[in-house]
Steps between C-alpha positions, in 0.01 A plus 500: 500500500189722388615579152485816444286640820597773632502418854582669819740362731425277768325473883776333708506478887606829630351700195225753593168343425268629262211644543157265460328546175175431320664264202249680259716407197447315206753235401672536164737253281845670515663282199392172415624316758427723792180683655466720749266747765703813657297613803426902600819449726707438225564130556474199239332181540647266176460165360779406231587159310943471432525149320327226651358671790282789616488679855333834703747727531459822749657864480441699784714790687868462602766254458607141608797256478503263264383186606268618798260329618142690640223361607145640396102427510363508234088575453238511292143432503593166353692418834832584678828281513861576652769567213878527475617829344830444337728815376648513159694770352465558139603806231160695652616424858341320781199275484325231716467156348192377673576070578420190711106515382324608205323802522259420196231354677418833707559725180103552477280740619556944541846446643813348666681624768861431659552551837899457620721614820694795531688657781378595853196309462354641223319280221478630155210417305522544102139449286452448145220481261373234357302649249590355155796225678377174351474611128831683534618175681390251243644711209853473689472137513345402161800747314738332749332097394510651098894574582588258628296237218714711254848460648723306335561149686881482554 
């Protein structure tokens, strides 16, 4: 879930790709327990803590099926490593869950950028800014760690 984001729907296989874009954006805390960069194409790049644990989350164009699986590259000038896009529906529609590696580690430098599969050969490529990511990022997880201190133990 991204709180309250206001997201667009989802890439899926099939979908139309989106065009390339710069990822000139700044990211921005959506509530306290959710940041996130919207690119000039419209699509969202999010990091968001539920309970105990926090995850990258990815809105793009389209729709999937629940449970989905996609595979991606994902790049920055901190490196590149393959990642399993999983898609969740929610009250805002569809969004990737980005799993089987942490992403953190290549979170630094100007910006990140998906690449995925879609139909007749194609490869989509999504970008994002990283302009303002780990302050946005650690302000997610310290509200999250101050939440989760102040829970009552059951």
């Amino acid at each position: 879930m991204l709180g309250a984001i206001t997201i667009m729907a989802m890439a899926a296989a099939g979908a139309a790709a989106a065009p390339a874009n710069d990822g000139a954006e700044r990211w921005r805390l959506d509530d306290p327990l959710a940041a996130y960069v919207e690119n000039s194409a419209g699509e969202v790049l999010g990091f968001d803590c539920v309970g105990a644990s926090c995850r990258y989350v990815l809105a793009l164009y389209g729709d999937c099926q629940e449970g989905m699986l996609f595979g991606s590259i994902v790049n920055s000038q901190a490196g590149e490593t393959a990642a399993t896009l999983r898609c969740n529906k929610n009250s805002k529609g569809s969004v990737l869950i980005i799993g089987g590696v942490d992403i953190g580690p290549l979170m630094s430098g100007d910006k990140i950028a998906f690449a995925f599969p879609q139909t007749d050969s194609l490869i989509a490529v999504a970008r994002f800014s990283l302009a303002g990511a780990s302050e946005a990022i650690a302000t997610v997880m310290a509200n999250a760690k101050q939440r989760r201190a102040a829970a009552p133990t059951p």
